[in-house]
Each structure stands twice: as C-alpha cells, then as structure tokens.
N, CA, C and O atoms as CSV, one atom per row, in Angstrom:
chain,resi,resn,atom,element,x,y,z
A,1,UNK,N,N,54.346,22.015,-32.710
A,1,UNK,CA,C,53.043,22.589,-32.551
A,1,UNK,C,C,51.952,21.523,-32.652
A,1,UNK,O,O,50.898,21.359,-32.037
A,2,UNK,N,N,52.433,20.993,-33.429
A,2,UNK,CA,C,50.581,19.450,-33.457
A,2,UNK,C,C,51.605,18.529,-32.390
A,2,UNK,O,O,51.310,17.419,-32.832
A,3,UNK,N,N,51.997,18.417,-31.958
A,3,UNK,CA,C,52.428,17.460,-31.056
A,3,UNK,C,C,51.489,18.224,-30.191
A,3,UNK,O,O,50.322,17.832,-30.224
A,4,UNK,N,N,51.775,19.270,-29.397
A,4,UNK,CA,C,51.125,20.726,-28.676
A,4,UNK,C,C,49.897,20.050,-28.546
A,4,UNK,O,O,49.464,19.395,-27.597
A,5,UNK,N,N,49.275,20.370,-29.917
A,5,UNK,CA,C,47.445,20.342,-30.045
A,5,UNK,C,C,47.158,18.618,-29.868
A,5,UNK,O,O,46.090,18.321,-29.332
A,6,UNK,N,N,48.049,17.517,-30.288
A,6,UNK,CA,C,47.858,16.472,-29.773
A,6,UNK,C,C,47.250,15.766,-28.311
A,6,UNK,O,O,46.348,15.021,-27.929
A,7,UNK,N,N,48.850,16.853,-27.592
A,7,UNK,CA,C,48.795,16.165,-26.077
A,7,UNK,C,C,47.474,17.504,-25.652
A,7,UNK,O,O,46.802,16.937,-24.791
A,8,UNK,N,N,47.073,18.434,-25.793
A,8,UNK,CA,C,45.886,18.914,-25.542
A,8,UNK,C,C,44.664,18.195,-25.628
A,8,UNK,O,O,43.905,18.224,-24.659
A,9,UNK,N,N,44.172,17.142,-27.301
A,9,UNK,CA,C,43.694,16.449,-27.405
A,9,UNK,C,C,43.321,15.860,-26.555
A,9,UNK,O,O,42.230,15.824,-25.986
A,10,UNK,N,N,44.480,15.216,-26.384
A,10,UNK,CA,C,44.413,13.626,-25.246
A,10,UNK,C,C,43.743,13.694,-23.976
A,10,UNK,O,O,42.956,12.958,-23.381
A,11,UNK,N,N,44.666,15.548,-23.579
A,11,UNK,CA,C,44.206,15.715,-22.173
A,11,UNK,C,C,42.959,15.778,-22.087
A,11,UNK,O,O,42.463,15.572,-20.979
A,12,UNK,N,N,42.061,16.090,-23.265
A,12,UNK,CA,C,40.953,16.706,-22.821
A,12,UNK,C,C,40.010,15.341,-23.295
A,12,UNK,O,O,38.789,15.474,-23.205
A,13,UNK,N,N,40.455,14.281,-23.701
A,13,UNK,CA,C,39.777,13.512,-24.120
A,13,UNK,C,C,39.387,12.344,-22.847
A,13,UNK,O,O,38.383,11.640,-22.735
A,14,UNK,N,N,40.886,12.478,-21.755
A,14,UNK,CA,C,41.058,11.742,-20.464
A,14,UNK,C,C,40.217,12.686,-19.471
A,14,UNK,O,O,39.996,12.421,-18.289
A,15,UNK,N,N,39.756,13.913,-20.203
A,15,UNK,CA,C,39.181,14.986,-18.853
A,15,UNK,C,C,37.603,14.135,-18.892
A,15,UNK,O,O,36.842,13.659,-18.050
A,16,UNK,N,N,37.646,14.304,-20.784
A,16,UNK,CA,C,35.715,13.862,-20.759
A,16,UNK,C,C,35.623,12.377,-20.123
A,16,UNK,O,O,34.756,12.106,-19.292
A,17,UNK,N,N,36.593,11.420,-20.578
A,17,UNK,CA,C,35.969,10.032,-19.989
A,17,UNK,C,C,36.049,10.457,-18.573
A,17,UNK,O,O,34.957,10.495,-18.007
A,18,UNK,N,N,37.237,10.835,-17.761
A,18,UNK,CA,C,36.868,10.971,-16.137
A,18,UNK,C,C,35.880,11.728,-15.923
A,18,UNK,O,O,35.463,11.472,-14.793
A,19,UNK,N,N,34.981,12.922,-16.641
A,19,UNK,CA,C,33.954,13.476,-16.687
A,19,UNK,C,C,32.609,12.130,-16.828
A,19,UNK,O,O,31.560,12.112,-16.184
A,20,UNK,N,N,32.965,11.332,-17.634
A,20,UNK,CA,C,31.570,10.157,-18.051
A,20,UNK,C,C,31.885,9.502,-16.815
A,20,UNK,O,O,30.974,9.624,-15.996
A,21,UNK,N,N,32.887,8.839,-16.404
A,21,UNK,CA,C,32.898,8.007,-15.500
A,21,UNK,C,C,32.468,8.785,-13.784
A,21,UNK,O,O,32.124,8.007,-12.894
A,22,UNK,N,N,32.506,9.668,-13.608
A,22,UNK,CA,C,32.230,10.126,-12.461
A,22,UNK,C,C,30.752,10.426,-12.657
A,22,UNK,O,O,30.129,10.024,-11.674
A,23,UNK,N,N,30.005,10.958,-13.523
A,23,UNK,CA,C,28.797,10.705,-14.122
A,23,UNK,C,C,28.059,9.683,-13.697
A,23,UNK,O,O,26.990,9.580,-13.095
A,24,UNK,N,N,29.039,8.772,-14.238
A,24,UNK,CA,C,28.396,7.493,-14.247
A,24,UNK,C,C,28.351,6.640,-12.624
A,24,UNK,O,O,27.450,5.918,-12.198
A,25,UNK,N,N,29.399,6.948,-12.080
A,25,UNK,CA,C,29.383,6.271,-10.790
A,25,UNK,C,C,28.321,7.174,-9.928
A,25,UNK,O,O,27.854,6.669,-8.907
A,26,UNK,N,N,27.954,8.415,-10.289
A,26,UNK,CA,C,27.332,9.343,-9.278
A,26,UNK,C,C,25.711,8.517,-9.889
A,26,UNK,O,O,24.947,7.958,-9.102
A,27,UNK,N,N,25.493,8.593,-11.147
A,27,UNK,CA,C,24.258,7.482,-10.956
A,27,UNK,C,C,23.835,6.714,-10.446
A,27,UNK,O,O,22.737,6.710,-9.888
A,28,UNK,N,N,24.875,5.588,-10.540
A,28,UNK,CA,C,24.669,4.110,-9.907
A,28,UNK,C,C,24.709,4.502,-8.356
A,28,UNK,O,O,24.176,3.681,-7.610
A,29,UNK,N,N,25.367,5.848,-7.659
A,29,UNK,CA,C,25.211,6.001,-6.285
A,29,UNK,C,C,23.749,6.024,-6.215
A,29,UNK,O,O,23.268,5.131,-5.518
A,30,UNK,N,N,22.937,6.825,-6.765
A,30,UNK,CA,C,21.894,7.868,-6.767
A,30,UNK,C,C,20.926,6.310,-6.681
A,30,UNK,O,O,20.191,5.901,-5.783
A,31,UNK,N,N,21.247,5.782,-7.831
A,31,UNK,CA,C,20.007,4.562,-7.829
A,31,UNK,C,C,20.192,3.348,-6.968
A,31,UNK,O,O,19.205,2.613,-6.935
A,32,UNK,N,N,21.491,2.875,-6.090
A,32,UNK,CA,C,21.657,2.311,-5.242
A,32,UNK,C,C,21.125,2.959,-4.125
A,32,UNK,O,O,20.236,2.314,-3.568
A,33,UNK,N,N,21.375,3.942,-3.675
A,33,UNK,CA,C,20.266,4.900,-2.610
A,33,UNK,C,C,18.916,5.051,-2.915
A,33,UNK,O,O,18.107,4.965,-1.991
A,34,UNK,N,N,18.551,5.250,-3.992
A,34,UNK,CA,C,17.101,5.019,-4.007
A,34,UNK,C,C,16.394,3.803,-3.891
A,34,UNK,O,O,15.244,3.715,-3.461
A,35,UNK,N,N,17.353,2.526,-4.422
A,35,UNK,CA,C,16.824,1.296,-4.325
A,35,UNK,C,C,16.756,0.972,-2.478
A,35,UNK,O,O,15.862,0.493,-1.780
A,36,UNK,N,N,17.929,1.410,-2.199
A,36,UNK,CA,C,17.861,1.326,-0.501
A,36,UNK,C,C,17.185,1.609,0.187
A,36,UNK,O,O,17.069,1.142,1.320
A,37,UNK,N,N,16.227,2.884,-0.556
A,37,UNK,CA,C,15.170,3.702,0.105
A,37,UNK,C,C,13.863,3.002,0.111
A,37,UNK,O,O,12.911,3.058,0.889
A,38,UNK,N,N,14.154,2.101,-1.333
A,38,UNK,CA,C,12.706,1.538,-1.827
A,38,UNK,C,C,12.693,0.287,-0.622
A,38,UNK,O,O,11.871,0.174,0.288
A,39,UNK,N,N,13.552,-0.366,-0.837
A,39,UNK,CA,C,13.701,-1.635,0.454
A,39,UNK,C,C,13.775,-0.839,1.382
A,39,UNK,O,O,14.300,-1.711,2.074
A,40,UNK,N,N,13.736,0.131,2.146
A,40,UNK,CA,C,13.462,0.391,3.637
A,40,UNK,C,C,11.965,0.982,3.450
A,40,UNK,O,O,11.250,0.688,4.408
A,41,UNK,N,N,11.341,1.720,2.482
A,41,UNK,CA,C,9.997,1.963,2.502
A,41,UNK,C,C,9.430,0.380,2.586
A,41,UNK,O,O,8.435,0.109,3.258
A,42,UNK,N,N,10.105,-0.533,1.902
A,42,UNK,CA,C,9.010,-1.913,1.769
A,42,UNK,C,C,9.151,-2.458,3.345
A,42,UNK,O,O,8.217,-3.010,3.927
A,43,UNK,N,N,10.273,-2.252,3.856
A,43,UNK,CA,C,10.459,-3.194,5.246
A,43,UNK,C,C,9.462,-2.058,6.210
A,43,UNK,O,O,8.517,-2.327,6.951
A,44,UNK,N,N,9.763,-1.400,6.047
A,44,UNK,CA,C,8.693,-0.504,7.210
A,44,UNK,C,C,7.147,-0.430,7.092
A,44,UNK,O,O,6.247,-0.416,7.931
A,45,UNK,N,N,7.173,-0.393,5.835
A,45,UNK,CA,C,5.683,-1.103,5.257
A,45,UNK,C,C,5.113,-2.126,5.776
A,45,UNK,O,O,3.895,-2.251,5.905
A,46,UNK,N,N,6.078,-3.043,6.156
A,46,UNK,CA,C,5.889,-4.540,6.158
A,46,UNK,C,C,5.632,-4.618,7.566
A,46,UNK,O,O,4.908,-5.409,8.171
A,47,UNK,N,N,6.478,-3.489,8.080
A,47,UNK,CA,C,6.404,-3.867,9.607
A,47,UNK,C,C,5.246,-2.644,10.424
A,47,UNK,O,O,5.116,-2.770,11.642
A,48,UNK,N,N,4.688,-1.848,9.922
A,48,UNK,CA,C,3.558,-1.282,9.734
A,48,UNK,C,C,2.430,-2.386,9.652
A,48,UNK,O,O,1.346,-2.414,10.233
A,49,UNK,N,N,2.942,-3.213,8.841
A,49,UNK,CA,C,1.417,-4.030,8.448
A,49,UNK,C,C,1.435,-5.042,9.974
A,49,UNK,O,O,0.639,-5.306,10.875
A,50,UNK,N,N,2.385,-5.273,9.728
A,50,UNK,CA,C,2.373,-6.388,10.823
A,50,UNK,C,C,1.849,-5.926,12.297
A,50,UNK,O,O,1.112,-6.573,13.040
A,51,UNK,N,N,2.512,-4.424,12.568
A,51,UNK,CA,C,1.914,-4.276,13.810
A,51,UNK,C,C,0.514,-3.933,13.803
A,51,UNK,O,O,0.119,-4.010,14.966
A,52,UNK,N,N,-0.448,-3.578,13.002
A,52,UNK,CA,C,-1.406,-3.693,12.874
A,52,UNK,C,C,-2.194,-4.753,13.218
A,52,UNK,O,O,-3.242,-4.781,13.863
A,53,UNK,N,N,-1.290,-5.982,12.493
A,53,UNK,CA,C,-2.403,-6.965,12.125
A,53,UNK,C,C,-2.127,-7.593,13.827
A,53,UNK,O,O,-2.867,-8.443,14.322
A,54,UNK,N,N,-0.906,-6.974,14.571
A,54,UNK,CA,C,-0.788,-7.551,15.801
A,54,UNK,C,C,-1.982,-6.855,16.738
A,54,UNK,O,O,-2.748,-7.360,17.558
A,55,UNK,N,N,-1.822,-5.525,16.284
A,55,UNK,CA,C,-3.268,-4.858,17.420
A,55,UNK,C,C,-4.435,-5.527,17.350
A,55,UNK,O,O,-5.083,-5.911,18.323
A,56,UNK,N,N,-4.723,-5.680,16.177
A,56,UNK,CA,C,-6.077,-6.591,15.704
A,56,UNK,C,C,-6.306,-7.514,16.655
A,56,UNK,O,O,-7.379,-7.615,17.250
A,57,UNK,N,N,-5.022,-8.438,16.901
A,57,UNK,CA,C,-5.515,-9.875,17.240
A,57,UNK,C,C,-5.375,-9.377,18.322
A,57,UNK,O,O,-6.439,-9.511,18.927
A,58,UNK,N,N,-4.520,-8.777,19.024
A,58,UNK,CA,C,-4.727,-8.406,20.779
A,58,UNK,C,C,-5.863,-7.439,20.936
A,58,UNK,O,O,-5.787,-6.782,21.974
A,59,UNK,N,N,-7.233,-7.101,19.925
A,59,UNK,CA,C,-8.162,-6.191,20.272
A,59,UNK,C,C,-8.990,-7.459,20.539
A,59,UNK,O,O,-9.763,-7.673,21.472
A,60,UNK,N,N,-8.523,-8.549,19.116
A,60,UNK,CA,C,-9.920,-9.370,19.624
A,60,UNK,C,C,-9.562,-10.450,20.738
A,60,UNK,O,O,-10.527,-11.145,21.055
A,61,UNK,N,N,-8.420,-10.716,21.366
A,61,UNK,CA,C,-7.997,-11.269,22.318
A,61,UNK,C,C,-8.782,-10.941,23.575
A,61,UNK,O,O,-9.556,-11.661,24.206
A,62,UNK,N,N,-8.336,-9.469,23.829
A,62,UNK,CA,C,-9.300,-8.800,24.613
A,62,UNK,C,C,-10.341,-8.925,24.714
A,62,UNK,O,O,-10.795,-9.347,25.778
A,63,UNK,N,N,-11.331,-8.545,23.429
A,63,UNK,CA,C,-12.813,-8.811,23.356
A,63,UNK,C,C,-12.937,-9.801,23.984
A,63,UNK,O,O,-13.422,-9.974,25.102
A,64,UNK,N,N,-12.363,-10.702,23.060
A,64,UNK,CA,C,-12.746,-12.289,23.996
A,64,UNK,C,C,-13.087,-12.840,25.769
A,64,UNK,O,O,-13.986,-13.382,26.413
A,65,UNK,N,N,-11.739,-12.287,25.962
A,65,UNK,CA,C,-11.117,-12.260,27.908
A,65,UNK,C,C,-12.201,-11.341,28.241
A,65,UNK,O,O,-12.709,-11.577,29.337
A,66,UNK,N,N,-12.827,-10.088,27.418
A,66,UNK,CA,C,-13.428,-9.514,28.067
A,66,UNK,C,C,-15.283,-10.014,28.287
A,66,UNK,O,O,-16.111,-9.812,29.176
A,67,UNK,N,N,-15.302,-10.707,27.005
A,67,UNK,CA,C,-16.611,-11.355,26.797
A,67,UNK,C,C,-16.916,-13.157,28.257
A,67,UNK,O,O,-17.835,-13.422,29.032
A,68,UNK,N,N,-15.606,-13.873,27.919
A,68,UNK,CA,C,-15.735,-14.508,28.928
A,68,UNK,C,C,-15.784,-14.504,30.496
A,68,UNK,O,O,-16.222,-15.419,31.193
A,69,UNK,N,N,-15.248,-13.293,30.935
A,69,UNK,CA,C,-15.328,-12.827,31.886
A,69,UNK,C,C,-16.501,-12.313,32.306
A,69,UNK,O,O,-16.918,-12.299,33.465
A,70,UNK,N,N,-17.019,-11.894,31.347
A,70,UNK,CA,C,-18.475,-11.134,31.432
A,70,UNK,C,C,-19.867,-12.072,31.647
A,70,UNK,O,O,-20.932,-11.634,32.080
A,71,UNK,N,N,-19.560,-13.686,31.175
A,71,UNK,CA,C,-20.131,-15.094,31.017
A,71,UNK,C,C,-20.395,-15.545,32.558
A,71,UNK,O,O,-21.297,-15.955,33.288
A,72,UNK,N,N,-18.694,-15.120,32.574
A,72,UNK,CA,C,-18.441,-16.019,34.527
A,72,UNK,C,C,-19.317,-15.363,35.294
A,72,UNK,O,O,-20.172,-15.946,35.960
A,73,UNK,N,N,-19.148,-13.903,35.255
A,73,UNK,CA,C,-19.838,-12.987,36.222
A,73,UNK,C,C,-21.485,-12.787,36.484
A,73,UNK,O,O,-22.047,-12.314,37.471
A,74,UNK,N,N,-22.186,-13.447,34.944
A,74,UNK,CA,C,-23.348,-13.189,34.769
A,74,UNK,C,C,-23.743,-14.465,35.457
A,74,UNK,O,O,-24.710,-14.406,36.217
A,75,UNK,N,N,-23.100,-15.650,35.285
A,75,UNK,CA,C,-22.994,-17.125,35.910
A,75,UNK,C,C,-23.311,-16.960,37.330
A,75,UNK,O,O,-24.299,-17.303,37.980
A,76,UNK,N,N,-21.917,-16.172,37.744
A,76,UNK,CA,C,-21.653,-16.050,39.396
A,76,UNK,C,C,-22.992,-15.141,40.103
A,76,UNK,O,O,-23.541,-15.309,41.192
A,77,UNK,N,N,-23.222,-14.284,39.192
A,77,UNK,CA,C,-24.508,-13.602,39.845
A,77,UNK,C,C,-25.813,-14.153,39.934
A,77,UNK,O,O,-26.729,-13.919,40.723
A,78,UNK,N,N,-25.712,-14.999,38.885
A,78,UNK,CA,C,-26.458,-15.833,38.541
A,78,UNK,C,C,-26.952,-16.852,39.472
A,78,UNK,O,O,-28.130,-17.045,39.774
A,79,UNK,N,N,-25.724,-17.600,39.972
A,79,UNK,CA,C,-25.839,-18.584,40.970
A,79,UNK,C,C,-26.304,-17.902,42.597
A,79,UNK,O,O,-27.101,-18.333,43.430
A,80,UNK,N,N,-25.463,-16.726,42.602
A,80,UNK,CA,C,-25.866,-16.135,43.704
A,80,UNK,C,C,-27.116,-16.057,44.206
A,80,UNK,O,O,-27.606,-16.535,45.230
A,81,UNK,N,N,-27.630,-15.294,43.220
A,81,UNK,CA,C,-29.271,-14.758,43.057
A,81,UNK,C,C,-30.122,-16.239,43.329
A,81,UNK,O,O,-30.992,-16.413,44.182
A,82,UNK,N,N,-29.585,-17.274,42.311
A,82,UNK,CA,C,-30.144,-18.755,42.881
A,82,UNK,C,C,-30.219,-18.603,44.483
A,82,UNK,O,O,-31.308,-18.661,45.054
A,83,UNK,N,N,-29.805,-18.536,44.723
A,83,UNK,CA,C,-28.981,-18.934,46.404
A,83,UNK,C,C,-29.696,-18.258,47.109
A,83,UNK,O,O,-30.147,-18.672,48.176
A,84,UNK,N,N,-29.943,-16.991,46.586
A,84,UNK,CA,C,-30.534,-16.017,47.585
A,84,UNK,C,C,-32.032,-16.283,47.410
A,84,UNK,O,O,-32.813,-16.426,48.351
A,85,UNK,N,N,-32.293,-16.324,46.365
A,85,UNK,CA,C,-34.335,-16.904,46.336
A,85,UNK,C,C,-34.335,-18.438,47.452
A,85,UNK,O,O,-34.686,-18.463,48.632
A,86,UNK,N,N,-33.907,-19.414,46.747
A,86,UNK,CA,C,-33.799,-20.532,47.975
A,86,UNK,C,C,-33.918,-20.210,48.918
A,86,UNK,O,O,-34.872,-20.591,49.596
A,87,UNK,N,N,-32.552,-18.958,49.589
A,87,UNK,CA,C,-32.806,-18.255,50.709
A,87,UNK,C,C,-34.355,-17.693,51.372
A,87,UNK,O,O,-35.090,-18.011,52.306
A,88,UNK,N,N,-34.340,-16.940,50.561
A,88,UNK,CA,C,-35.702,-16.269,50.585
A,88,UNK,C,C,-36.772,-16.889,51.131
A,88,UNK,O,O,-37.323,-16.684,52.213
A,89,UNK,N,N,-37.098,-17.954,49.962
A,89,UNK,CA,C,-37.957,-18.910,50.219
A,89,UNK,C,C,-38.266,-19.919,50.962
A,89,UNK,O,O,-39.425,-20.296,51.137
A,90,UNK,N,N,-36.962,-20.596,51.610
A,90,UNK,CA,C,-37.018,-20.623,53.047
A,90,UNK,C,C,-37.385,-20.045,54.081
A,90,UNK,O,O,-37.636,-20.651,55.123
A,91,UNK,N,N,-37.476,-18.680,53.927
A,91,UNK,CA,C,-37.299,-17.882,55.040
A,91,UNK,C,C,-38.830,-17.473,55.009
A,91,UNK,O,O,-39.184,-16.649,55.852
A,92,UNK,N,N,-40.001,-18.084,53.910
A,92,UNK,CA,C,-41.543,-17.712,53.816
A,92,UNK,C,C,-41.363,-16.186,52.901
A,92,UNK,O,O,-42.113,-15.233,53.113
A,93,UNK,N,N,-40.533,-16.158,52.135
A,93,UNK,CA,C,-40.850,-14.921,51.547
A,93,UNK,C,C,-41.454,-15.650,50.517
A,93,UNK,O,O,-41.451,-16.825,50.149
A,94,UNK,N,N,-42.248,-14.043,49.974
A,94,UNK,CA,C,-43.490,-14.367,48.622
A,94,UNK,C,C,-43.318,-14.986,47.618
A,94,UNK,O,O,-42.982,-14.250,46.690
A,95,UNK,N,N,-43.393,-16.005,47.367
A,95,UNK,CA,C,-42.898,-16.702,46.145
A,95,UNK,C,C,-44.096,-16.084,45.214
A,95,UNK,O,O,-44.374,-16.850,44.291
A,96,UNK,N,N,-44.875,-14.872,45.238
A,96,UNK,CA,C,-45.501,-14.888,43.664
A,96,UNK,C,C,-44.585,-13.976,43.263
A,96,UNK,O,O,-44.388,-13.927,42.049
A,97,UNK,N,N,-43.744,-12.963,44.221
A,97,UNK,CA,C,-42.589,-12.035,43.510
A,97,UNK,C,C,-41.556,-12.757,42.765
A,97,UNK,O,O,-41.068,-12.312,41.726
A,98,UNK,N,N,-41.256,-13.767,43.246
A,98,UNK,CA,C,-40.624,-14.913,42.602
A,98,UNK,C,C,-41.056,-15.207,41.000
A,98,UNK,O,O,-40.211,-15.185,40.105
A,99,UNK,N,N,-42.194,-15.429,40.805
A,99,UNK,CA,C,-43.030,-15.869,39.883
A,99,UNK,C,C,-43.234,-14.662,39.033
A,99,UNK,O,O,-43.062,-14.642,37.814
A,100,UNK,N,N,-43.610,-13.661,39.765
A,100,UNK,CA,C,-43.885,-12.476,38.721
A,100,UNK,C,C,-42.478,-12.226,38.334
A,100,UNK,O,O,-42.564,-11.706,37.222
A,101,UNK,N,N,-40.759,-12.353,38.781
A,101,UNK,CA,C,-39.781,-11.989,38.019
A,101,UNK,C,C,-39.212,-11.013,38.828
A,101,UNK,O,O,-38.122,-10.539,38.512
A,102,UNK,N,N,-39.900,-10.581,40.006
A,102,UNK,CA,C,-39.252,-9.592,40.703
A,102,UNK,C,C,-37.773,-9.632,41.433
A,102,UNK,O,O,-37.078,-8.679,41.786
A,103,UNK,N,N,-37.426,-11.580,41.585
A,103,UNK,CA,C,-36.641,-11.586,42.530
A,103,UNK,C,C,-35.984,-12.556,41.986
A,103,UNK,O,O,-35.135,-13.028,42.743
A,104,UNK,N,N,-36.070,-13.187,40.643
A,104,UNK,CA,C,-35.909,-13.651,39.993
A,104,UNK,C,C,-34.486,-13.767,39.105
A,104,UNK,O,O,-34.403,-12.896,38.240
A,105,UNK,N,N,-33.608,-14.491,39.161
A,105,UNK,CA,C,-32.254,-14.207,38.084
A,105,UNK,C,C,-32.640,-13.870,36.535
A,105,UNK,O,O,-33.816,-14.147,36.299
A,106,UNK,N,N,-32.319,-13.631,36.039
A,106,UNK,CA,C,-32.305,-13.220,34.325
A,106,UNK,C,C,-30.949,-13.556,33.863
A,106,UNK,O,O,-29.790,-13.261,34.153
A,107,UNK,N,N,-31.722,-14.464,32.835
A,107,UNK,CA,C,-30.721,-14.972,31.817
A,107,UNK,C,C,-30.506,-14.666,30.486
A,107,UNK,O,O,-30.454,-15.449,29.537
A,108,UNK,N,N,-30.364,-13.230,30.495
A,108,UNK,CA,C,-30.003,-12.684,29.006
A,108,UNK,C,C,-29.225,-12.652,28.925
A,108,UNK,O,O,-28.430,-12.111,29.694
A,109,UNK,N,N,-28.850,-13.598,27.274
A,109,UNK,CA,C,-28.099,-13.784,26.491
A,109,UNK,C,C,-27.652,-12.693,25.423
A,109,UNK,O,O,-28.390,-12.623,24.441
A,110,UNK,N,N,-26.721,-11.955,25.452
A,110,UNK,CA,C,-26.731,-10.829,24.488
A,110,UNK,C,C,-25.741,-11.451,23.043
A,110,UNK,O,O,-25.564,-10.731,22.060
C-alpha cells in the first residue's frame, strides 16, 4: 500500500514538473513572439521613416526642377520679348510704349 501511494507520489510529482516545464516553454514562446513583434514593429517603423524622409527629398527635388524650369522659361520669354521690342523698334514702333512698360519684358524675381 505505501509503495501504492509512493508511485502515485512520483507520478504526480513528474505530472507537476511536465506541468512547470510546458508552462515554462509556452512563456519563452509567448515572449520570443512578442520580441519578434517588437523587431518587426521597429523595422517597419524604420522603413516608414525612411519612406518619408524619401518623399521629402523627391518633393523638394521637384520643387527645385520645378523652380529651375520656371528660371529658363522666364529667361526664354524674356529673351524673346527682347527680340521682339528690337523688332518693333526697327519697324518705327512707339518707343514711349516701350518706356512707359507697355511692351516691355519684366523681370520679377519672386
């Protein structure tokens, strides 16, 4: 009979440690997955930031291409309009419209 209640003992003593140990491994799952979670929130974070900071520079890339372009054109009209008063003025047109600004290029600088 205590032999009986012995090997009962035992069994139930091999039930609780495989009870702690499965415990225990289901933790270390739980916090290895969460740590996994934490490093994929940080990498996506990271790569969140980055594409941001990539729009940025291709907004002001743009600006730029769009500002120099805007330089050439004011240039090119610029020269044109030259071209065309010369014209003009060859041709005996009024140089006080000239003078007053009427026919005149403009060079605003914004």
């Amino acid at each position: 009979m205590e032999e009986t209640i012995r090997e009962k003992e035992r069994i139930e003593r091999e039930r609780q440690e495989q009870l702690e140990d499965s415990e225990k491994k289901r933790k270390e799952e739980r916090n290895m997955r969460e740590d996994q979670q934490k490093t994929l929130g940080d990498k996506l974070k990271l790569l969140q930031e980055q594409h941001e900071d990539e729009l940025k520079r291709r907004r002001v890339e743009c600006r730029e291409e769009y500002e120099r372009e805007k330089e050439e054109m004011k240039k090119k009209i610029c020269s044109e309009t030259d071209h065309s008063l010369q014209f003009y003025g060859d041709k005996g047109c009024s140089m006080d419209k000239v003078e007053r600004g009427a026919l005149k290029c403009c060079d605003v600088k914004e």
